[in-house]
PLY file of the C-alpha trace (Angstrom):
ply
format ascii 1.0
element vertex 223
property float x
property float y
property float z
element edge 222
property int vertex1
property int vertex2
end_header
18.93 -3.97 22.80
20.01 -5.79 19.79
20.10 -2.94 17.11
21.88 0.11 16.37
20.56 3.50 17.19
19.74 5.43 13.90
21.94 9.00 14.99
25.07 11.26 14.74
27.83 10.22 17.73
30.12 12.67 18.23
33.22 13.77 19.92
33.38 10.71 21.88
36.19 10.63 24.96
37.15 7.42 27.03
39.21 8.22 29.99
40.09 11.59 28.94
41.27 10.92 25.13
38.97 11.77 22.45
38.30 8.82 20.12
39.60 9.21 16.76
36.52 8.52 14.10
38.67 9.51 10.66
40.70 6.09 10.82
38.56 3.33 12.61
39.51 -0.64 12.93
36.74 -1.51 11.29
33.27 0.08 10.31
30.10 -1.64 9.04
26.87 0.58 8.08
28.14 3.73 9.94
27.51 6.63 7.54
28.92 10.61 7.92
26.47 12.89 9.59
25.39 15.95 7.70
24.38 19.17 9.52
21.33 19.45 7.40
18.75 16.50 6.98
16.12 15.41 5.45
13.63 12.86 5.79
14.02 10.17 3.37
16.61 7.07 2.60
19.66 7.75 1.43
21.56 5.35 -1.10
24.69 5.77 -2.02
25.26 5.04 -5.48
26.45 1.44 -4.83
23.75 -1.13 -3.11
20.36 -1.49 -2.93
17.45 -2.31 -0.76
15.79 -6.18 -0.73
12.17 -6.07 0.71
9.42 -9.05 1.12
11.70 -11.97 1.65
9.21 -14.28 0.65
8.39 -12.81 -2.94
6.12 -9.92 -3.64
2.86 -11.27 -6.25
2.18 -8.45 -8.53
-0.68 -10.26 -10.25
-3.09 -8.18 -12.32
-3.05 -4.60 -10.34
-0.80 -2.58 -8.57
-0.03 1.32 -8.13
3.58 2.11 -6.89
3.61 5.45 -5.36
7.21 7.18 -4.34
9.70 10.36 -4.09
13.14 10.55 -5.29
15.72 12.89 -5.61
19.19 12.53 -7.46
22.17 14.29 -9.40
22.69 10.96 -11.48
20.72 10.24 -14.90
20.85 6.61 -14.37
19.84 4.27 -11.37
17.63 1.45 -10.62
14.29 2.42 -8.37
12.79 -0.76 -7.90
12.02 -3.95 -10.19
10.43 -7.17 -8.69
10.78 -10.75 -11.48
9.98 -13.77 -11.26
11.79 -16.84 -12.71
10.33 -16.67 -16.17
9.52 -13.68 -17.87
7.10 -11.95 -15.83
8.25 -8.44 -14.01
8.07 -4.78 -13.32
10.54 -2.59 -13.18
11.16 1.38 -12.55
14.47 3.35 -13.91
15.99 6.17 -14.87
17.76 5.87 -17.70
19.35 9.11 -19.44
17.31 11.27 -17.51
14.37 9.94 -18.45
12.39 7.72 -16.43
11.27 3.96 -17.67
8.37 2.17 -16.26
8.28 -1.53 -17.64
6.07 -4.24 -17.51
5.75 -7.98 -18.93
2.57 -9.92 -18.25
4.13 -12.88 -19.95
3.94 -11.70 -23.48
6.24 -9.23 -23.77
7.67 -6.17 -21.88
5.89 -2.88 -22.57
7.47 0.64 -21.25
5.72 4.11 -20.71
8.55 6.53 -20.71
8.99 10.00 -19.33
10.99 12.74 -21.04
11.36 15.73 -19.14
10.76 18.84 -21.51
13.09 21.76 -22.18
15.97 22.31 -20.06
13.52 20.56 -16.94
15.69 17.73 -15.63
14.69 15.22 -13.35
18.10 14.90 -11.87
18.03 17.89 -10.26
18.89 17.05 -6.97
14.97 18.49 -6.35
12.21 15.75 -4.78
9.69 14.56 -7.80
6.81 12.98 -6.87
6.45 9.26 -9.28
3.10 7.37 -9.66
3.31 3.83 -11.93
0.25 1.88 -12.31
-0.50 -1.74 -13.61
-4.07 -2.50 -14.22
-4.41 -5.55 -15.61
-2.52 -4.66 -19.19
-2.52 -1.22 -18.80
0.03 1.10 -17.86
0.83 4.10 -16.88
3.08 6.33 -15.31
2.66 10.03 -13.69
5.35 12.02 -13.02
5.14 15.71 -10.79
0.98 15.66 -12.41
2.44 14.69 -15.98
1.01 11.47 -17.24
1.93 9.00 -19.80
-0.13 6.16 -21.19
1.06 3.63 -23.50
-0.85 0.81 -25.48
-0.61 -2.90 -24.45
-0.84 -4.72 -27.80
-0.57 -8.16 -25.45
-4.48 -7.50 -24.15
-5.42 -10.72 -23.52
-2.11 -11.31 -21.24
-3.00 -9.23 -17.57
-1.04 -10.62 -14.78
2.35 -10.53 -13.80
2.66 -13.42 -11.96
6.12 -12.65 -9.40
6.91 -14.08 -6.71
10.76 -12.59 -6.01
11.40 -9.65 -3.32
11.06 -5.89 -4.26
14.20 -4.71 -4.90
14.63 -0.86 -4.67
17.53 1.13 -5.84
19.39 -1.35 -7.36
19.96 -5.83 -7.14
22.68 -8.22 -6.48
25.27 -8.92 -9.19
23.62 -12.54 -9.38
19.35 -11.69 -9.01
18.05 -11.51 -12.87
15.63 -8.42 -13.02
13.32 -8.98 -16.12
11.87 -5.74 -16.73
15.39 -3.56 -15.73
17.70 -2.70 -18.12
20.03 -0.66 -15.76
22.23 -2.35 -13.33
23.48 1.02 -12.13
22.49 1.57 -8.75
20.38 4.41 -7.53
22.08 7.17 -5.93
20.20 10.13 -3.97
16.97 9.94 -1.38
13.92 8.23 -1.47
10.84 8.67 0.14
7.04 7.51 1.18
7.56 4.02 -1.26
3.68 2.60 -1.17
2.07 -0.35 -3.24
-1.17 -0.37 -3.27
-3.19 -3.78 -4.87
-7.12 -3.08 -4.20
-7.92 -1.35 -0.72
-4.71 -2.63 0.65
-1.77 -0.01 1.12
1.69 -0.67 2.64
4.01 1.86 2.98
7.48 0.62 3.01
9.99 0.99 6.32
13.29 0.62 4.44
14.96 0.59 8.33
13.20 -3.32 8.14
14.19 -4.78 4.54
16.06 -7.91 4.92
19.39 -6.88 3.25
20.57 -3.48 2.92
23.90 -2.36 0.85
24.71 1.26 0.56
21.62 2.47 2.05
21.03 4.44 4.85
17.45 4.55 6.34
17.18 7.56 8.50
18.12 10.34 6.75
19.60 12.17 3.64
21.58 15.01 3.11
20.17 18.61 3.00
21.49 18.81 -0.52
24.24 16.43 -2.56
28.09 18.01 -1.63
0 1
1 2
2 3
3 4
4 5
5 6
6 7
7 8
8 9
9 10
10 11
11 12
12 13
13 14
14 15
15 16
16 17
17 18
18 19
19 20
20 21
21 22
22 23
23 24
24 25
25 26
26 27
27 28
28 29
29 30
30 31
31 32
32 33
33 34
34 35
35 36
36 37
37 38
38 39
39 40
40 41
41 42
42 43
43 44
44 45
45 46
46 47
47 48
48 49
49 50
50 51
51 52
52 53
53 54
54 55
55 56
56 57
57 58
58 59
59 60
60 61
61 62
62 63
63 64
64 65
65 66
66 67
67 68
68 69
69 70
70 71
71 72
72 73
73 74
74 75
75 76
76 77
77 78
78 79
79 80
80 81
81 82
82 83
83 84
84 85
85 86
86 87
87 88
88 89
89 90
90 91
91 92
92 93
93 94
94 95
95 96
96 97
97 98
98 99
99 100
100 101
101 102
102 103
103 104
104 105
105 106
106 107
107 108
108 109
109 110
110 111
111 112
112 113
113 114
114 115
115 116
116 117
117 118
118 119
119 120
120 121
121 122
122 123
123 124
124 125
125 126
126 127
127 128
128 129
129 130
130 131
131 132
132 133
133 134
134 135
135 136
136 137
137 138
138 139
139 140
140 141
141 142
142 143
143 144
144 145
145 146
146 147
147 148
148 149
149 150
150 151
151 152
152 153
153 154
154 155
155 156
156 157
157 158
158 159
159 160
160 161
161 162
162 163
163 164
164 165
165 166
166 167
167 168
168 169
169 170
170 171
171 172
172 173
173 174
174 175
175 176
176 177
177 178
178 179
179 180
180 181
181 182
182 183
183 184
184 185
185 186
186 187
187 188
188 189
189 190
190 191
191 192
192 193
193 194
194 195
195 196
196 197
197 198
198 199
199 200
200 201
201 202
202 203
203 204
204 205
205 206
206 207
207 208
208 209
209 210
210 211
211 212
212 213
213 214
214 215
215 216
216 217
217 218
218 219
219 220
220 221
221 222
């Protein structure tokens, strides 16, 4: 067995003497338990998640599908670039959240407002849909949908070729269409792309670097 066992360890004796967890030698990746649990990854307000090693290729369509939950009214969800100018990107910024997107001609952003007193950072799960089709976007939060016009028509693919990086990047990774570099912190949920008839739902427990996350759980509710 080469990896670690995604569970609570507790009370742990060796020859009698109960191990003491509070002060440890050293620690990588070990995370507190919480007596109530969710599904969901958790991220704690200081890493990210690094999926598709070899580059993700947006192209002309793609629907991103996902649930979050936070306290915070900033934090990166996910942005995949390329070397030029050609990205998406997902954020909450001020409470509001920020779906971006540069073909090559210039970044265009449908934006969600939450009305009233209705905040999004809650601490409650709300349900995201963003969609790319060719140089349309659009972005559906909890049923509530918001368009915005493309005046770049004739530009229709974002042509990436970087990982998907969710819930924040590294200090040195330039994210085109992000404008955040504060890094997500709450749960996430059921992350699916979708690009024609294919769908791939995302197993955060198998991206190839993860900071501050914890795949196999969250907390009941943010202490």
């Amino acid at each position: 067995v080469t990896h670690s066992i995604p569970a609570c360890i507790g009370s742990m004796t060796i020859n009698g003497k109960q191990l003491d967890n509070e002060s440890p030698v050293s620690i990588f990746a070990v995370n507190k338990c919480y007596e109530t649990v969710q599904d969901g990854t958790f991220f704690d307000g200081s890493g990210f998640a690094a999926l598709v090693r070899e580059g993700y290729k947006v192209r002309s369509d793609v629907n991103i599908t996902l649930e979050f939950r936070t306290t915070a009214a900033h934090g990166v969800l996910l942005g995949v670039s390329s070397a030029k100018v050609d990205a998406i990107g997902l954020e909450i910024v001020h409470g509001k959240v920020l779906f971006h997107v540069n073909n090559g001609a210039g970044r265009i952003t449908a934006a969600y407002e939450p009305r009233g007193t209705n905040s999004l950072c809650d601490g409650k799960w709300h349900k995201l849909q963003a969609n790319k089709s060719k140089h349309s976007i659009s972005l559906i939060i909890d049923g509530n949908l918001v368009h915005t016009d493309n005046p770049y028509i004739q530009s229709t693919s974002a042509d990436t070729n970087n990982p998907i990086y969710v819930g924040g990047y590294p200090a040195d990774v330039k994210q085109n269409c992000l404008t955040s570099k504060s890094s997500f912190r709450g749960c996430l949920r059921n992350l699916v792309l979708t690009k024609g008839q294919h769908t791939e739902l995302f197993d955060f427990s198998r991206a190839f670097d993860l900071r501050g996350v914890f795949p196999h759980s969250c907390p009941g509710a943010e202490h």
